[in-house]
C-alpha positions as CSV (number, residue, x, y, z in Angstrom):
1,X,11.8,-68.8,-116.2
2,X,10.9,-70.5,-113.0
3,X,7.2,-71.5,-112.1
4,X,6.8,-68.4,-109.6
5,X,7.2,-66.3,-113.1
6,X,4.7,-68.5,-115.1
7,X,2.2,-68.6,-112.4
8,X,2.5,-64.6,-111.8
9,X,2.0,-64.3,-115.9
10,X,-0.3,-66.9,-116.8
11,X,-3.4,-65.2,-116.8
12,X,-5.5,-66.5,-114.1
13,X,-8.6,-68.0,-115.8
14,X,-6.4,-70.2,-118.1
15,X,-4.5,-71.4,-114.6
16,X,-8.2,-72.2,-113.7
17,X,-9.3,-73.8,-116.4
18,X,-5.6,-76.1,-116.3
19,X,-6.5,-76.6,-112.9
20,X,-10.4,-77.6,-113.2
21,X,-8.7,-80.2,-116.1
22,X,-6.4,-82.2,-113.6
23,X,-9.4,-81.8,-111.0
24,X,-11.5,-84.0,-113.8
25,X,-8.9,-86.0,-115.0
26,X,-8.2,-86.9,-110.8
27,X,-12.3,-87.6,-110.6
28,X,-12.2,-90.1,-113.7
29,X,-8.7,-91.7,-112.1
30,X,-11.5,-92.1,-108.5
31,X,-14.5,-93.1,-111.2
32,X,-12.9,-95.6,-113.3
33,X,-9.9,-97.4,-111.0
34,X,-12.2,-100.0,-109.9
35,X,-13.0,-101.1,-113.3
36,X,-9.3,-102.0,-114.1
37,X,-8.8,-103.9,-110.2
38,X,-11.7,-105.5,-110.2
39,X,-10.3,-108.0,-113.1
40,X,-7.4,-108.2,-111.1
41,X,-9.2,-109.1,-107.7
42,X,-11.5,-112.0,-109.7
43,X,-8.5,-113.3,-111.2
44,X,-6.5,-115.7,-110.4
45,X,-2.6,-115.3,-111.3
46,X,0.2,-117.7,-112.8
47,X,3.5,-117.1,-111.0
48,X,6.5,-119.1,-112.4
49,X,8.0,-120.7,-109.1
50,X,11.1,-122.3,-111.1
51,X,12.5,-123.6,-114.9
52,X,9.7,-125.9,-115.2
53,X,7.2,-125.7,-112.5
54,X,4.1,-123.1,-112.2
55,X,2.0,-122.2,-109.4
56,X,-1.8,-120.6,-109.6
57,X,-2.3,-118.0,-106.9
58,X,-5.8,-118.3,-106.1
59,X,-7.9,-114.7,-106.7
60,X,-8.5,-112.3,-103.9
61,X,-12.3,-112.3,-104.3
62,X,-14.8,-115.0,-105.7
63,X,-17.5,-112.9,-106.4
64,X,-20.6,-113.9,-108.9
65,X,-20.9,-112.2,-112.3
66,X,-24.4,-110.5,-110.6
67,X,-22.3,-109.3,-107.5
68,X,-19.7,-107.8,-109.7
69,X,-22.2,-106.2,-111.4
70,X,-23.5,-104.4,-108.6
71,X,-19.9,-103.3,-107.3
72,X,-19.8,-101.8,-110.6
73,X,-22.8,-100.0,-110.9
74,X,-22.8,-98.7,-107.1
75,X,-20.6,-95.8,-108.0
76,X,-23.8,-94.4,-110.1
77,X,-26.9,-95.3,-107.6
78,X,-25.2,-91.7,-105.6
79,X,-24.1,-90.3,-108.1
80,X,-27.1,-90.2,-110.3
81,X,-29.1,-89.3,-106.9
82,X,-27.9,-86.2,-106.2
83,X,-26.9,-84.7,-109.2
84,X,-29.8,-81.8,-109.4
85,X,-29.0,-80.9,-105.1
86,X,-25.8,-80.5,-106.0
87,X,-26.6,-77.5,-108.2
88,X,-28.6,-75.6,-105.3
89,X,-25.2,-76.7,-103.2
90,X,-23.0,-75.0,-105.9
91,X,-25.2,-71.7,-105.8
92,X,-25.4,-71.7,-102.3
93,X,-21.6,-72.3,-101.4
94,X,-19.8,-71.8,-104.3
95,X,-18.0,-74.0,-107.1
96,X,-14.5,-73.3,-105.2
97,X,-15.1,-75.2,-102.1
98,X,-17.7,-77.8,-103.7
99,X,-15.6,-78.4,-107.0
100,X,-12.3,-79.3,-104.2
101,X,-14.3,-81.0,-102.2
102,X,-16.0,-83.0,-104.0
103,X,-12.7,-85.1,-105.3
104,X,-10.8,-84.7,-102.0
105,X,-13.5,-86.7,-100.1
106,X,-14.1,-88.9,-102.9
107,X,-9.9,-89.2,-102.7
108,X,-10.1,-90.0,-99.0
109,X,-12.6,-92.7,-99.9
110,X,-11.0,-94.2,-102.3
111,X,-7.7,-94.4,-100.0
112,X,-9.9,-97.1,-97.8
113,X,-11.2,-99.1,-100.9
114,X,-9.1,-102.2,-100.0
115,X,-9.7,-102.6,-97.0
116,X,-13.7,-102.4,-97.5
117,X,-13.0,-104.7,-100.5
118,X,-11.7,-107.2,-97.2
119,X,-14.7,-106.7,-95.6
120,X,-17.1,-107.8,-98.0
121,X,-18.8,-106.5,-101.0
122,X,-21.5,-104.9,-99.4
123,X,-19.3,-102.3,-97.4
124,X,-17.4,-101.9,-100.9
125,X,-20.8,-101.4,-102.4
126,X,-21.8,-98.5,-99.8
127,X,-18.3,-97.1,-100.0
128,X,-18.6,-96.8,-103.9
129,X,-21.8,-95.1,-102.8
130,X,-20.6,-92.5,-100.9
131,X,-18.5,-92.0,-103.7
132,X,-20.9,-91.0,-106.0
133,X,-22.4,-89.2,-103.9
134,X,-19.6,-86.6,-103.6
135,X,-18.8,-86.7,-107.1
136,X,-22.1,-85.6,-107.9
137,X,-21.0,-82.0,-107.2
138,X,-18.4,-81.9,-109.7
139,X,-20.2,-80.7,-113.1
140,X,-22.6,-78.3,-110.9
141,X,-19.6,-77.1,-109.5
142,X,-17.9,-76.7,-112.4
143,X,-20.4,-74.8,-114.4
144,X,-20.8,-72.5,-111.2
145,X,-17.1,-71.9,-111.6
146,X,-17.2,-71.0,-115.3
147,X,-20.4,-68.7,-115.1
148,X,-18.7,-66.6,-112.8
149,X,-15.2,-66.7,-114.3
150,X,-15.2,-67.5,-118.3
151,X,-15.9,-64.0,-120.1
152,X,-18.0,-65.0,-123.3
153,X,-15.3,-64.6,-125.6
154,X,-13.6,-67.2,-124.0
155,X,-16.2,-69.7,-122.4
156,X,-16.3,-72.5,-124.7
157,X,-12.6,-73.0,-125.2
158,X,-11.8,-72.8,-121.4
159,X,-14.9,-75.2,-120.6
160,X,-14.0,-77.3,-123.4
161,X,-10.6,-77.7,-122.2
162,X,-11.2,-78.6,-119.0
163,X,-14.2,-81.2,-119.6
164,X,-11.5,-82.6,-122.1
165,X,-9.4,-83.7,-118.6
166,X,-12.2,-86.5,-117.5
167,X,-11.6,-88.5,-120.6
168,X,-7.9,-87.8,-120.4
169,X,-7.8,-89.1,-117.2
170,X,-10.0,-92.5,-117.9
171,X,-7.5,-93.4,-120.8
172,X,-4.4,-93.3,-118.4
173,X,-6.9,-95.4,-115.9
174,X,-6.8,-97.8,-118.7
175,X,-3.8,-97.8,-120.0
176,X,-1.9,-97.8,-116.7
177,X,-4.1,-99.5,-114.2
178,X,-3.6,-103.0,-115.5
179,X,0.5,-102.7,-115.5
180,X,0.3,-101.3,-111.8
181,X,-1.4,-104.2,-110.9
182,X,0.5,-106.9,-112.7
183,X,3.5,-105.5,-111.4
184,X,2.6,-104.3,-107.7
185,X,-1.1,-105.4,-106.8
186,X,-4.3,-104.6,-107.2
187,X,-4.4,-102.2,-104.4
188,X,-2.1,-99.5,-105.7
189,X,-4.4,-98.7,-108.0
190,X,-6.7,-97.1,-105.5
191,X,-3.8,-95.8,-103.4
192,X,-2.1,-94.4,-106.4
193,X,-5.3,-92.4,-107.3
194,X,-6.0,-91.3,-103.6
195,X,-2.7,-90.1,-103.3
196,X,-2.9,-88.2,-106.4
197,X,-6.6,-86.4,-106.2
198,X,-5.6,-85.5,-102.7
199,X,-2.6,-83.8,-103.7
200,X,-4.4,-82.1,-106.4
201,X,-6.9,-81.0,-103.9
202,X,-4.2,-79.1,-101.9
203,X,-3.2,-77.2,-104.7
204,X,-6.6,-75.8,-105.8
205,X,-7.3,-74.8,-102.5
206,X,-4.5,-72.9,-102.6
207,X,-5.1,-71.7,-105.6
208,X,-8.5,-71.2,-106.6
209,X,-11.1,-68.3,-105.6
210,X,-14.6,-68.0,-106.6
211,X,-14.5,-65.3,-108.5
212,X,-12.0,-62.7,-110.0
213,X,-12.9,-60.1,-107.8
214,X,-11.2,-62.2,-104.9
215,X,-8.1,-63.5,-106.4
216,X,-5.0,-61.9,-104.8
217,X,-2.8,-62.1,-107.7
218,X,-4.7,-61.6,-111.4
219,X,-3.6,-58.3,-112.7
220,X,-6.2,-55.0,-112.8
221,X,-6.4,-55.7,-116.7
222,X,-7.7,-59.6,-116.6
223,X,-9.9,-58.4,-114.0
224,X,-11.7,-56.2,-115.6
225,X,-11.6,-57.8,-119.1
226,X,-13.7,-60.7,-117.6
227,X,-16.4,-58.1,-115.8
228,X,-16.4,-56.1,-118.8
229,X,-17.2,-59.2,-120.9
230,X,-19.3,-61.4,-119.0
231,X,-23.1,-62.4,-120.2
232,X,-26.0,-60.3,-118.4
233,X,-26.0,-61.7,-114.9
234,X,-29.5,-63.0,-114.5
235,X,-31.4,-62.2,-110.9
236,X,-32.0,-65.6,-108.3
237,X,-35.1,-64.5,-107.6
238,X,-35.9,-65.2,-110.9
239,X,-39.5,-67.9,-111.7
240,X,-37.9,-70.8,-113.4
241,X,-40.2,-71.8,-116.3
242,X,-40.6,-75.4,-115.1
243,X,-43.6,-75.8,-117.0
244,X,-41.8,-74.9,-120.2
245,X,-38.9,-77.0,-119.9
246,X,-40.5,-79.9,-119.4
247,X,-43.2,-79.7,-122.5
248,X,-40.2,-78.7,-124.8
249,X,-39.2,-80.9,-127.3
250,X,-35.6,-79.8,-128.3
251,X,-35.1,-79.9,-124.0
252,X,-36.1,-83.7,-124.6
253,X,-34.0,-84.7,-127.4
254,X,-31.3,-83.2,-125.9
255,X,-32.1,-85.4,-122.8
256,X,-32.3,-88.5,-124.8
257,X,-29.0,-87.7,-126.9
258,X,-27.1,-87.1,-123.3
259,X,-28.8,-90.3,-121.8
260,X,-27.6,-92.7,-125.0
261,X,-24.3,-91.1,-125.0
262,X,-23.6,-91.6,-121.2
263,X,-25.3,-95.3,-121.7
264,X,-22.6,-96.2,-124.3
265,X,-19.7,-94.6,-122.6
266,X,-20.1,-95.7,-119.0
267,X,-21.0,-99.5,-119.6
268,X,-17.6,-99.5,-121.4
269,X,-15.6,-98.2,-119.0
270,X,-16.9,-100.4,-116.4
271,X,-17.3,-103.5,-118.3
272,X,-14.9,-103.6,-120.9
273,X,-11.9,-104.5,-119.5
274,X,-13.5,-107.4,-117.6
275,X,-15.2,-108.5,-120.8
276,X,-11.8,-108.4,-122.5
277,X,-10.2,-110.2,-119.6
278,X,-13.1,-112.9,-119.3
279,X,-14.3,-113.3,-122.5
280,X,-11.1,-112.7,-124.9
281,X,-8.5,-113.7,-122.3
282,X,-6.5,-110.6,-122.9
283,X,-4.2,-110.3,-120.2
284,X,-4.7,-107.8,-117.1
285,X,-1.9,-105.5,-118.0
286,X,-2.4,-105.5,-121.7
């Protein structure tokens, strides 16, 4: 069977749903790649010149503890920013173009990272700014995507399954990112990524549409089985019950259980592996 037959038979909002999983996996390669080179770019390496002789190569960057720390954290100071515009952006353009976009131009940013790096850790910090800044459109996006596309039979296995593709995508970040830069350098890591998320980026574009109703190739049946199943759309002009949201406790708790969780996971992406590095002297590429 070649992949012209798959793609003509697989029905289209399981392609999507393959395809919004590499788009995250692709993000968390953009999100997480600087936590694995930093410990590379702080470090300095032992290369073995002969038999019996060894020589330290001094590391690219000598930047303080506090200065690392705000590398690190840069990424989030956009991305936290403009997470609630980016859901009027998804309803107002679509999840299609804002999903792609979003990791493209994070992709094309991350593609300069180096040589920002060699400019000085305040360009790197507004770089990684401007990164988060355009991945702030990804879960809006997303969730745009899916209200228009997952029937309700189907909408928690096709979400699930692609969310699944962000912590898919940090764990080959970690398990990858320090070998690439023992064995290459610490650049190739962002390069690698770039290349990658870009790449991806065609191919949604290609193949992605908004909605069903526009997709040149899904078949009369899938079409209609995803109108004929989809929730009660829900009028714009409705009044959101501000008000009521905010004085709701379960709305709260489920706030608090999100912000924890995030907490945890984040400052262990970003700082683990230079804890391990600095503190437990693991190796970069182990």
């Amino acid at each position: 069977m070649t992949l012209s037959n798959i793609y003509n038979q697989m029905p289209k909002r399981y392609l999507l749903s393959l395809l919004g999983f590499f788009g995250l996996f692709n993000a968390f390669l953009l999100r997480s790649n600087l936590s694995i080179a930093i410990v590379a770019m702080i470090t300095p390496t032992i290369e073995k010149t002969s038999a019996n002789t060894t020589t330290i190569i001094p590391a690219a960057f000598n930047w303080s503890t506090t200065t690392q720390g705000y590398i690190l954290s840069s990424f989030f100071y956009g991305y936290a920013f403009a997470q609630i515009p980016a859901g009027f952006l998804a309803t107002r353009f679509g999840g299609r173009i804002l999903f792609g976009g979003s990791i493209g131009l994070c992709a094309f940013l991350t593609l300069f990272t180096p040589l920002c790096a060699q400019s000085g850790s305040g360009t790197l910090i507004f770089l990684r700014v401007l990164e988060g800044l355009s991945s702030s459109c990804i879960y809006p996006s997303l969730h745009a995507i899916w209200s228009i596309w997952a029937p309700k039979t189907d909408k928690s296995k096709l979400a699930t399954f692609t969310f699944s593709g962000g912590y898919i995508g940090t764990f080959v970040t970690m398990l990858f990112g320090g070998v690439i830069a023992a064995n290459s350098s610490w650049e190739w890591i962002f390069y690698i990524s770039g290349l990658l998320a870009l790449a991806w980026t065609i191919v949604w574009f290609y193949v992605a549409t908004d909605s069903p109703s526009t997709h040149p190739t899904i078949s009369h049946e899938e079409a209609k089985y995803i109108e004929d199943n989809m929730d009660q759309a829900i009028s714009r002009k409705q009044t959101i019950p501000w008000k009521d949201i905010l004085t709701s406790l379960p709305v709260w708790a489920i706030i608090a259980a999100h912000f924890g969780t995030n907490w945890a996971i984040y400052t262990m992406f970003t700082e683990l592996p230079t804890f391990l590095v600095k503190s437990l002297g693991f190796r970069v590429d182990t």
